[in-house]
N, C-alpha and C positions, 0 to 999 in steps of 0.2 A: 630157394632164396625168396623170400617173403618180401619180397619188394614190387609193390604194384605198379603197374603200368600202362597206357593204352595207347594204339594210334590209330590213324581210320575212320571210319563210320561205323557204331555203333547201336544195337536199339539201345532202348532204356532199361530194358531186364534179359535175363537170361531165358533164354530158351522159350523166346516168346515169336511169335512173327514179326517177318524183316524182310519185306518186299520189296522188288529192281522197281523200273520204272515201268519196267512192261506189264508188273502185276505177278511175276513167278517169284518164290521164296527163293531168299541166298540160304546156303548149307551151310548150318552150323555141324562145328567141329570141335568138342570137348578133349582137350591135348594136357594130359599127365604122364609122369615117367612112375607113377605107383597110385596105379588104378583111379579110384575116387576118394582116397582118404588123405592126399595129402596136397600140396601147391598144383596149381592148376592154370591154362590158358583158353580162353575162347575164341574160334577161328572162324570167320566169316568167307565161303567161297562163293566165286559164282557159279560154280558147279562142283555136284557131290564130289568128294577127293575118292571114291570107289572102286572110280569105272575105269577097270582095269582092261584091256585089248590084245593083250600079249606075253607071253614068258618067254623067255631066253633061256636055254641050256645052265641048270647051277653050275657054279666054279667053286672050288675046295681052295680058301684061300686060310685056311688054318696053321699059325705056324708050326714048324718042325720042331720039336724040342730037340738039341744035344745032350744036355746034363742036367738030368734032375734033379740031385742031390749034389754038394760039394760043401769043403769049406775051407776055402782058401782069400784071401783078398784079391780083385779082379779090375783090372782095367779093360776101355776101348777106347780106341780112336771114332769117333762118331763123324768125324767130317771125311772117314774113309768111304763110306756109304755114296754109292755113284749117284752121280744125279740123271735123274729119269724125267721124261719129256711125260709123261699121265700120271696126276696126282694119286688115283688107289695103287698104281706097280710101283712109286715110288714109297710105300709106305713099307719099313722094315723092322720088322717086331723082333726086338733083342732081349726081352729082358719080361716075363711073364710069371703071373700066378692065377690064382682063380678069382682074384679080388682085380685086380688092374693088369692090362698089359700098355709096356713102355715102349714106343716105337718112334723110329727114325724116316723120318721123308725129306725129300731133297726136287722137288719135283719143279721142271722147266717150264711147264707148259698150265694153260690156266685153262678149267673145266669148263668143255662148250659144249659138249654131244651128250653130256650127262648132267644127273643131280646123283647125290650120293645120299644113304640113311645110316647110318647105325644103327639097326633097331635093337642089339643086346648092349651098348657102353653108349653111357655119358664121354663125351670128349672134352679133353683142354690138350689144345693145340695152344704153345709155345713158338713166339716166332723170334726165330734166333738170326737171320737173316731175308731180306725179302721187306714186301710192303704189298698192298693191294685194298681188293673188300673180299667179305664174305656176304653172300646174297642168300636169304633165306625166305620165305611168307611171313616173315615178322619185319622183315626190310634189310635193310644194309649198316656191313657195321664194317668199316675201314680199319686196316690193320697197318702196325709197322714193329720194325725191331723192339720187341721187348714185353708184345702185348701178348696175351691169354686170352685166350679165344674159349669160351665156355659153353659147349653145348649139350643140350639134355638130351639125353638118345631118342633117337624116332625123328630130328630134326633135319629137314629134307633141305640141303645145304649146296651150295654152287663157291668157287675160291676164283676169283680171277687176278691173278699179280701183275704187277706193273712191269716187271719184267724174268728174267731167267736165270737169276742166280736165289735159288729161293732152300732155308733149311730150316725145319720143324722139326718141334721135339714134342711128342703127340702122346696123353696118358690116357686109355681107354676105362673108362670106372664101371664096371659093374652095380656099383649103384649108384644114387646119384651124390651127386656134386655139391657140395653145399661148404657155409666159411666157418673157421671152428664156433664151437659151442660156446666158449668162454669167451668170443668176442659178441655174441649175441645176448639180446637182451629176450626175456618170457615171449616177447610178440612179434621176435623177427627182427630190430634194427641193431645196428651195428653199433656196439656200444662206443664210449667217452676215450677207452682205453684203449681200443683196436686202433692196429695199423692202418688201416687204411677205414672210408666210410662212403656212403651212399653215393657221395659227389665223386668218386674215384669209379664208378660203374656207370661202364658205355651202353646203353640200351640202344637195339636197331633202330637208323632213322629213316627218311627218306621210303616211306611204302608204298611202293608201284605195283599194281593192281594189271595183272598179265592175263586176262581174257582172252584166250587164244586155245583151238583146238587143232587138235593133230595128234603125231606120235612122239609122247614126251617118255625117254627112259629115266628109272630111278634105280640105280644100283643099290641095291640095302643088303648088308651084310647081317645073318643073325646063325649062330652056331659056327662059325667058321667058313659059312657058305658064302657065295653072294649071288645073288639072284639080282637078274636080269628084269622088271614089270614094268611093261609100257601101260602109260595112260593116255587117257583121249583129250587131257585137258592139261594146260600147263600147271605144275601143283604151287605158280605164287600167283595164283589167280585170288587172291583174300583182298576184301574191300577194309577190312577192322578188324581188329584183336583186343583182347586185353586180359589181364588176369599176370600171376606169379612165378609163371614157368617160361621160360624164353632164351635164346641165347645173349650171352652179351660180354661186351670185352673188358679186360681191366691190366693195366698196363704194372707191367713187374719196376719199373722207374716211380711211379706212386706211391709205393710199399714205404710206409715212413719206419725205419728200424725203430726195435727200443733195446737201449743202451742202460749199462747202467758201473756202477765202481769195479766190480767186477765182471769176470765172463761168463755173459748169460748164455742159457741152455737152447738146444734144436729150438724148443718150442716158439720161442718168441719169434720166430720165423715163418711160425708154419701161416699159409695165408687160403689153404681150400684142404676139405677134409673128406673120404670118402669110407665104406667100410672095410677097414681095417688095413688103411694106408693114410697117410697124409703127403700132401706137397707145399713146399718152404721156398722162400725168396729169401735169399742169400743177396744183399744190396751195400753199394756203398757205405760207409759208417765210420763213428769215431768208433775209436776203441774205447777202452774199459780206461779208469781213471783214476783208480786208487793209485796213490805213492807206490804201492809194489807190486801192483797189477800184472798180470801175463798175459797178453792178449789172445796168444795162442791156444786154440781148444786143450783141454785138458784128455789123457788118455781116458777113455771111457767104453764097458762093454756093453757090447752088441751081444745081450743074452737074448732078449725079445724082437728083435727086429733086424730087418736088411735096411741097410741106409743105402741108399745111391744119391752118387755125388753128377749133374751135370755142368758141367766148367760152360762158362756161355763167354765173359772177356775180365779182362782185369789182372790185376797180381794175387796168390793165392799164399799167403805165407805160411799154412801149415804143409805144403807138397811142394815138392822137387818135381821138374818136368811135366807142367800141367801145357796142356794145348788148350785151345778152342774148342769146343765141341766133345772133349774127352769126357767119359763118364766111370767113374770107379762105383764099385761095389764090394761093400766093407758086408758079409754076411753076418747074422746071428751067431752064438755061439761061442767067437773069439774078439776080442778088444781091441782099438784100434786106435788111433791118432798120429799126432803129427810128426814127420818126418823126423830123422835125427838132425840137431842144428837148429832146426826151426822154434822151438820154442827158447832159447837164448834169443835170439835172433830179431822175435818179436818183439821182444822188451825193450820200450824206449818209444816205439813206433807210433802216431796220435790217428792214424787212419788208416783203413781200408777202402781200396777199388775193385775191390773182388762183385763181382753178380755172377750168378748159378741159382741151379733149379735143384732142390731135393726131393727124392720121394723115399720117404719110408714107411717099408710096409714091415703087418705084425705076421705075414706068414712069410716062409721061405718064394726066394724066387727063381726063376729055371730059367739056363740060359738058350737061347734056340741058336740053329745051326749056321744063322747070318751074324751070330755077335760071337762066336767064333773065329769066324773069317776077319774080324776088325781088331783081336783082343789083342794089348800091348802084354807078352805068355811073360817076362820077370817081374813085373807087377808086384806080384807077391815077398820076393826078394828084396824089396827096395829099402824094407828098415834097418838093415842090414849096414851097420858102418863100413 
C-alpha cells in the first residue's frame, strides 16, 4: 500500500544519525514484507530490536489436514468453534492452501504476557464480533464489529478487547496484502472508481514510546512452528516511523458497493487482493434495476477457483438456512448458485441487508481436521427440491 505516512520524531534523512539527549544513537529499523525492492517503513528504537535473552521450547502449531482433494459443495458452522480465554489457542485453521490459510478465533481473554509476529503471512483479521485496540510500534488502531485489521507479516502485535465475547475471521496471506490493481492508479492512489479511498484508511494513532527493559516474550510463528524469544527491551520502544508499510484498519461498513441495471459480477466486490486469492465485501445494497432484472446471482462455474462464502449478518436471498458465522465452500470444477426458489423469489426485491466476507482462491483448498468437526455433512444435498 503506497500510501505514506509518519508519526513521532523523525531525523530529516534516512539513515543518517539521530541522537537521545544523552548523546547515544536511536536504532534505526528498515521494516519490508519483500526485502528492499518494494513498500517499505522506518523504525526508530531506543534500543537495538536484537537483543535477544532467551528461547523457549518450539511448538508445532501446524494444522492437521483431513481431505485434501474433494469435490463436493461444503458447509460449517463457524460460531461452533469454542471460545478460548488466549488469543494464539483460540486460533483454528479450517480451510488452507499454500497461498492463504482461513482461520477461526473466538478468544476471551485480551494478550498481556505476550506479543505475537507472524513472520511467514500477512494478516486481515475480520472482526465479526467484539471491539478493543490493536497495539503495535507504529501505535494503536481501535477496532469494532466490521473492521479489517491489515497487518504485514513480521508485525509485532498485542489485541486487547474490551470485553469476552470476541469472533474473528482471520486470512493468513503468504504474500502480501495489497487493494486490487484496477482500483489503483500507476503510483499507488486509489483511484475515482474504487470503492472505497484513502479517507476510508485508519493508520495507527496515538505512539507511546515503551522504554523499559526486562523480559519481553514475542511469540512469532514461521513454518508452522512457534517459537518462544525473549527480549531485553520492550519491542514498542520506537520514538518515529514513517514510510508505506504498516498496519492499518478499514472498516467493511465503508465499502461503497457498485451497482448497476443488472447483476454485477464477484469482482465489483473484491476489496484486498493477494497471490492467487482475493477477498470481497458483500455489503448492504440496491439491487439491479432494469424492468426485468433478477437480482439473484446467476448459476455460474467454479472451473478456476474455490469461492468461500462467510455469512457475517443480514438476509441472504440466494441460500436456504444461512446462520451467522456459517461459511460454505463451493470448490473448482462444479457450478454453483442459488438455491431452488430463490431466484423467482428475488424478483421484485429493491434491496439487500446481506454483509459477508469472501475469499476466492485460484488453487484448491484443504479442509483440516477442526472444520470437520463444525461441517453442516447435507450441505451438498440441498439443491435438491
Amino acid at each position: 500500500m503506497a500510501y505514506y505516512y509518519k508519526s513521532g520524531n523523525i531525523p530529516p534523512k534516512r539513515h543518517i544519525q539521530f541522537r537521545k539527549v544523552d548523546g547515544s544513537l536511536y536504532s534505526e529499523q528498515v521494516f519490508s514484507t519483500e526485502g528492499f525492492s518494494d513498500d517499505y517503513s522506518i523504525l526508530y528504537h531506543c534500543h537495538p530490536p536484537t537483543q535477544i535473552i532467551k528461547t523457549d521450547t518450539p511448538i508445532d502449531v501446524a494444522p492437521i489436514i483431513a481431505e485434501e482433494k474433494m469435490l463436493k459443495h461444503r458447509s460449517f458452522e463457524g460460531m461452533n468453534i469454542k471460545p478460548v480465554n488466549d488469543y494464539l489457542q483460540s486460533r483454528i485453521p479450517v480451510l488452507i492452501n499454500n497461498d492463504c490459510h482461513m482461520v477461526l478465533a473466538a478468544p476471551q481473554k485480551s494478550m498481556q504476557d505476550y506479543f505475537f509476529k507472524n513472520a511467514d503471512a500477512d494478516e486481515v483479521i475480520f472482526i465479526h464480533e467484539g471491539s478493543g485496540k490493536l497495539l503495535t510500534q507504529y501505535g494503536e488502531l481501535s477496532f469494532s464489529y466490521g473492521d479489517y485489521l491489515v497487518l504485514p507479516r513480521g508485525t509485532i502485535y498485542q489485541i486487547t478487547f474490551n470485553d469476552s465475547n470476541n469472533r474473528l475471521l482471520i486470512v493468513e496471506s503468504f504474500s502480501p496484502i495489497r487493494f486490487p490493481k484496477r482500483y489503483m492508479s500507476k503510483h499507488g492512489q486509489l483511484l475515482e472508481h474504487s470503492p472505497f479511498c484513502e479517507r476510508d484508511i485508519r493508520a495507527p494513532q496515538n505512539l507511546i514510546t515503551k522504554d523499559e527493559q526486562g523480559d519481553f516474550i514475542i511469540k512469532t510463528k514461521k513454518k508452522g512452528i512457534l517459537y518462544g524469544l525473549h527480549y531485553a527491551n520492550h519491542p514498542f520502544d520506537v520514538v518515529g516511523w514513517d514510510g508505506c508499510c504498516y498496519p492499518y484498519a478499514f472498516s467493511i461498513h465503508d465499502f461503497e458497493p457498485i451497482t448497476g441495471r443488472v447483476h454485477q459480477p464477484p469482482p465489483v466486490h473484491q476489496t484486498f487482493e493477494g497471490n492467487n486469492f482475493v477477498i470481497c465485501s458483500f455489503v448492504p445494497r440496491l439491487y439491479d434495476y432494469h424492468p426485468l432484472a433478477i437480482p439473484a446471482p446467476y448459476h455460474h462455474s467454479n472451473i478456476d477457483s474455490d469461492e468461500v462464502l462467510y455469512y457475517v449478518d443480514g438476509d441472504f436471498m440466494s441460500r436456504k438456512n444461512v446462520t451467522r458465522g456459517m461459511i460454505t465452500l463451493h470448490p473448482a470444477g462444479i457450478p454453483h448458485g442459488p438455491h431452488p426458489g430463490a431466484i423467482e423469489k428475488s424478483i421484485g426485491k429493491l434491496e439487500t441487508k446481506e454483509l459477508a466476507v469472501m475469499l476466492d482462491t485460484f488453487h484448491p483448498l484443504m479442509l483440516t481436521k477442526q472444520a470437520l468437526e463444525i461441517e453442516n455433512e447435507n450441505y451438498t444435498m440441498s439443491w435438491a427440491e
